[in-house]
C-alpha positions as CSV (number, residue, x, y, z in Angstrom):
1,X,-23.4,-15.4,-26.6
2,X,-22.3,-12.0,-25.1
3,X,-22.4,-12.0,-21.3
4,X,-24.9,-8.9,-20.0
5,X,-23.3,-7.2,-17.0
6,X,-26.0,-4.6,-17.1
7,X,-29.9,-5.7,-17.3
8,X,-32.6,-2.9,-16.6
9,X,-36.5,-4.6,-16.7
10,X,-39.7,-2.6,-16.4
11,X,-38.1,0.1,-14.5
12,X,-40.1,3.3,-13.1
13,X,-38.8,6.6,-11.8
14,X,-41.1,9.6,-10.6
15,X,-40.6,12.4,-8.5
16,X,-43.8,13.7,-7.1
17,X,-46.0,13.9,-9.6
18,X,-43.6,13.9,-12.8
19,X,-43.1,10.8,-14.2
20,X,-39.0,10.0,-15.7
21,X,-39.0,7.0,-17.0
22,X,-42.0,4.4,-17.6
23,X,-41.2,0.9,-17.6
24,X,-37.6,1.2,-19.4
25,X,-35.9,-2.0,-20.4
26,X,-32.5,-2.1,-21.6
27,X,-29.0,-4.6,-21.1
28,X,-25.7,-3.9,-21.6
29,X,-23.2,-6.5,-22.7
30,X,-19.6,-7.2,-21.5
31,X,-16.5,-4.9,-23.3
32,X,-18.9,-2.7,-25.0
33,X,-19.7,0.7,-25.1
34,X,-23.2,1.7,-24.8
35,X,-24.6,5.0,-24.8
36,X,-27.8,6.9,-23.3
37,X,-29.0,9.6,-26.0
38,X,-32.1,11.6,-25.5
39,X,-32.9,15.4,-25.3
40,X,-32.2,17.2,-22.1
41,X,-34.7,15.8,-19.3
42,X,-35.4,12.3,-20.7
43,X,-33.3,10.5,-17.6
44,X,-30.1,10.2,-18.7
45,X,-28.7,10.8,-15.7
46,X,-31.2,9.7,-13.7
47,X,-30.9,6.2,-15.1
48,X,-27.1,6.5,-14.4
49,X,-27.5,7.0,-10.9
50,X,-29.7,4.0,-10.4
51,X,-27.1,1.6,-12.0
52,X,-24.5,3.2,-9.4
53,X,-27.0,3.0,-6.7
54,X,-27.1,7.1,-5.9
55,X,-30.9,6.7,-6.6
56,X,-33.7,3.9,-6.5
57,X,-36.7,4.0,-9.0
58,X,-40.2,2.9,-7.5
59,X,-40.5,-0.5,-9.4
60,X,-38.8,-2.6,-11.5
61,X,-35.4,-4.4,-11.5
62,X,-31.7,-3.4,-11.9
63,X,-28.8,-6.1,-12.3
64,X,-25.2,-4.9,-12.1
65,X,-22.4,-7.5,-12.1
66,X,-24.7,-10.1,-11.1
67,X,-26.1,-7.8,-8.2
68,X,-29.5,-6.5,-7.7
69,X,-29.4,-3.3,-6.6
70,X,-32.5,-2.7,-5.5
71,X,-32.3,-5.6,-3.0
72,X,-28.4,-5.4,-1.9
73,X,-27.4,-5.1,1.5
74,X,-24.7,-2.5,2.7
75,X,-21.8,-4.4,2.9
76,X,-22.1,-6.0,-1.0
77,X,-23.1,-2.4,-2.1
78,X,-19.8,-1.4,-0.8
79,X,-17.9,-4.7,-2.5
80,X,-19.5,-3.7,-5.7
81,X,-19.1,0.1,-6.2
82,X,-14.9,-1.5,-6.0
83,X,-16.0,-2.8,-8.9
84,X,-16.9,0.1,-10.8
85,X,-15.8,3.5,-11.7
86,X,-17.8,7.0,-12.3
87,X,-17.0,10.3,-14.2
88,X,-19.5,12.9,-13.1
89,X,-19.9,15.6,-16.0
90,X,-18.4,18.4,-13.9
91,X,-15.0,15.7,-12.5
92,X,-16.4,16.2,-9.0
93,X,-12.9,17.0,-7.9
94,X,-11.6,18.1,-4.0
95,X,-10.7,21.4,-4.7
96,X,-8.6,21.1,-1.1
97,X,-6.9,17.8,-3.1
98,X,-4.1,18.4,-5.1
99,X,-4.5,15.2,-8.2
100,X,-2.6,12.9,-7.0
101,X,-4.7,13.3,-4.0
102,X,-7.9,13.3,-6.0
103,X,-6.5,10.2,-8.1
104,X,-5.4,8.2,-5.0
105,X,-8.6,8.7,-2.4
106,X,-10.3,5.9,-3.7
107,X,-7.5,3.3,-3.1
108,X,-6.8,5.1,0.4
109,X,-10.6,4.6,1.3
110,X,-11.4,1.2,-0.4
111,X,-7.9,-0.5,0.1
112,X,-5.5,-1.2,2.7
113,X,-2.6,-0.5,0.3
114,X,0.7,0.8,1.3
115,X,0.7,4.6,0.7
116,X,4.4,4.0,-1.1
117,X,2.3,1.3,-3.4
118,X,-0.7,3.7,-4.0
119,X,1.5,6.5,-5.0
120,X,2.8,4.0,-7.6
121,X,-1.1,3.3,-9.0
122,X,-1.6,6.9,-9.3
123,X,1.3,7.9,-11.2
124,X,0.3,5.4,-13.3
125,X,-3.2,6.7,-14.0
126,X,-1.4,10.4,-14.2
127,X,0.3,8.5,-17.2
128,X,-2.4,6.1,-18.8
129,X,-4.5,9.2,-19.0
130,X,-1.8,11.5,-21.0
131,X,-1.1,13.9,-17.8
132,X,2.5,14.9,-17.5
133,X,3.9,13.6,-14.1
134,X,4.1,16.4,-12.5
135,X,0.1,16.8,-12.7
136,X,0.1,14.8,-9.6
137,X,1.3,18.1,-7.2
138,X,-1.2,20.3,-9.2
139,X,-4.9,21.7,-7.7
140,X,-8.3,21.5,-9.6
141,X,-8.2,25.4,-9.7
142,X,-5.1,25.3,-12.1
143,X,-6.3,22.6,-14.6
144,X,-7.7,23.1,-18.0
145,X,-11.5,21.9,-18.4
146,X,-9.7,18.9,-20.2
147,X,-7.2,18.0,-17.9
148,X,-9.7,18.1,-15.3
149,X,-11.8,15.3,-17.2
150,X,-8.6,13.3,-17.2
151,X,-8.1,13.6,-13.9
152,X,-11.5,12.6,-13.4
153,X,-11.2,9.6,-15.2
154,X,-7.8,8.1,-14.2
155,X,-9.6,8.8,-10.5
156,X,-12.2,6.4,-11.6
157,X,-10.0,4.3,-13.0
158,X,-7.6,3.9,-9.8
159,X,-9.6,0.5,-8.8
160,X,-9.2,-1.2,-12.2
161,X,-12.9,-1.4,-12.8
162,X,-14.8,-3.9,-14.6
163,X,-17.0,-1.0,-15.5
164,X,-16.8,2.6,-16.2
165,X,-20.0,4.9,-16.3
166,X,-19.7,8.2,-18.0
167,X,-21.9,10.9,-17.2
168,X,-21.5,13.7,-20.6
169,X,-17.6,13.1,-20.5
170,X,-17.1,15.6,-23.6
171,X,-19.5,18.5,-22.3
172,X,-17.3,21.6,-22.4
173,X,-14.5,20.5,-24.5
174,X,-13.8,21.9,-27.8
175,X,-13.6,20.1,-30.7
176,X,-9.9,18.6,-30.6
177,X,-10.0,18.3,-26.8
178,X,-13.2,16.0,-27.8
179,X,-11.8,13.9,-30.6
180,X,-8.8,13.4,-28.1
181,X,-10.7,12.0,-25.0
182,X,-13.3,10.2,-27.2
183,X,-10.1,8.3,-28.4
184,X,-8.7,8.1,-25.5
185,X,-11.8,6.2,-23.8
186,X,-11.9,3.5,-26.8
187,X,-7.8,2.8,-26.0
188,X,-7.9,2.1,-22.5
189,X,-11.2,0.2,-22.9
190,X,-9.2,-2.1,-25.4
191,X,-6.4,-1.8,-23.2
192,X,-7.9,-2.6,-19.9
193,X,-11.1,-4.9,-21.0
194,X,-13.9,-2.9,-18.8
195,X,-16.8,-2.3,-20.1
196,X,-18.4,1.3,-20.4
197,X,-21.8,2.9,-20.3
198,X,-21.6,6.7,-21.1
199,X,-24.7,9.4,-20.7
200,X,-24.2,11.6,-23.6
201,X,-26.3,14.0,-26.4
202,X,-23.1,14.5,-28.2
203,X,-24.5,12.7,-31.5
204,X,-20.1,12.0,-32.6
205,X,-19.9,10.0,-29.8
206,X,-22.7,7.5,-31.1
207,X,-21.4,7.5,-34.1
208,X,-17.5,7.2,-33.4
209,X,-16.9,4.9,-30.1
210,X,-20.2,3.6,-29.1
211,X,-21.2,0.3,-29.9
212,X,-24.6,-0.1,-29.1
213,X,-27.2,2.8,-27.6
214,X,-30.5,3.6,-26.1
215,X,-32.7,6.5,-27.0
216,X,-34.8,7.8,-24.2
217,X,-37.5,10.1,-25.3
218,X,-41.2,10.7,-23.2
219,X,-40.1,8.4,-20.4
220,X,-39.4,5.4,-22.3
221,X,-36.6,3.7,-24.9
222,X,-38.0,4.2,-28.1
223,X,-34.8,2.4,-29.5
224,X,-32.0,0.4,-28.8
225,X,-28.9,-1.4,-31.1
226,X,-25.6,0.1,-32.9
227,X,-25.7,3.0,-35.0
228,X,-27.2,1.8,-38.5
229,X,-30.1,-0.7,-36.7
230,X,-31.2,2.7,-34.7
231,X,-30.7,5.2,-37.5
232,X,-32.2,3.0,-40.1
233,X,-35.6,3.2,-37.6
234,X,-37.9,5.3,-39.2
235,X,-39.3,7.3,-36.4
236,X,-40.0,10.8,-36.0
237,X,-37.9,11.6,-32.6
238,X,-34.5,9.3,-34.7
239,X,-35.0,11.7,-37.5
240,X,-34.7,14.7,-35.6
241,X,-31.8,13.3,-33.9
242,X,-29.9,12.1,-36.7
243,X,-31.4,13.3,-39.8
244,X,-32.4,16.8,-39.0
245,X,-30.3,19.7,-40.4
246,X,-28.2,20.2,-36.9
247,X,-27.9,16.5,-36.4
248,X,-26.4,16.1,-39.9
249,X,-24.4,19.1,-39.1
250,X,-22.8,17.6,-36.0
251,X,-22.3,14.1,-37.5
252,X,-20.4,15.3,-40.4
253,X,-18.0,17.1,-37.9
């Protein structure tokens, strides 16, 4: 049997009045990558940031590595966000940082590494992540929007984590510079072994990388499994997704 390193039961989000999700239940199994689809406002990223603990839902239950998040004290938080790495949509990079900076401030924080040792991690990441080596001495101001999602990720990286979370990783990269990183995400995670769990609308990432997938629609998961068991659903919200004129559009990009 697959081992689950995520396992979300019955959980409940509101703020004030609005209800986000209503008793969602999803897992997420070891070396896969699983996706969160829905329209805009359906909790994506909501959901995201309860896995990585930057929000709590009212009720229910969320397991992480064997952790329960919404019972952990301080010290195992901190022991278990080493564990895991994060790509925010917009790279959430220190403009005052230059990237080898940006790449290395998690080690420098989380690690008492020798600075001569971390400079060797990072340069690595500059590499494992197709950035030229002298990336490193660059500033977030004079990076491409793709380079700047490289960066991101060989930041979240830098700790070797057991799992990387993915917050729209291909917004506002063209076409190629899509295809690229969407490749690039399926290398390393054969490479490296983690396990990933991406937020995304972008229907060519659920069809080309992702293994398995959620769709969140009206505060709840109306589906869950790979491609063909969700597309094969015969459901009014999965046939506008995937069988609607844009949708068929996109996927046959």
């Amino acid at each position: 049997m697959k081992k689950t390193v995520i396992s979300i039961e019955d959980v409940v989000t509101s703020f004030d009045e609005t209800i986000v999700h209503d008793h969602i239940t999803l897992s997420v199994n070891e070396g896969e990558i699983y996706g969160l689809l829905g329209f805009s406002g359906s909790g994506k990223s909501t959901l995201l940031k309860e896995m990585i603990m930057l929000l709590r839902p009212q009720s229910g239950s969320i397991q992480v590595l064997g952790n329960d998040v919404l019972n952990i004290n301080s010290s195992d938080a901190v022991e278990l966000k080493k564990r895991f790495g994060v790509l925010f949509q917009s790279g959430a990079l220190f403009s005052s940082l230059n990237v080898a900076e940006n790449i290395g401030i998690t080690l420098k924080e989380y690690t008492d590494l020798p600075k001569e040792l971390i400079d060797v991690i990072v340069k690595a990441r500059i590499n494992m992540v197709g950035l030229p080596e002298h990336a490193g001495s660059l500033y977030p101001s004079e990076l491409s929007g793709g380079m700047i999602k490289r960066v991101a990720l060989a930041r979240a990286l830098s700790m070797d984590p057991e799992i990387l979370f993915l917050d729209e990783p291909t917004s506002g990269l063209d076409p190629v510079g899509a295809e690229e990183f969407e490749q690039l995400i399926v290398g390393l995670r054969d490479l490296l072994g983690f396990t990933v769990v991406m937020v995304t609308h972008d229907l060519n990432l659920i069809m080309n990388i992702v293994d398995r997938f959620s769709v969140l629609f009206e505060q709840k998961v109306i589906a869950e499994g790979s491609y063909d068991e969700v597309t094969g659903l015969d459901h009014p919200v999965i046939n506008k997704f995937f069988k609607g004129a844009k949708g068929t559009m996109r996927l046959s990009k």
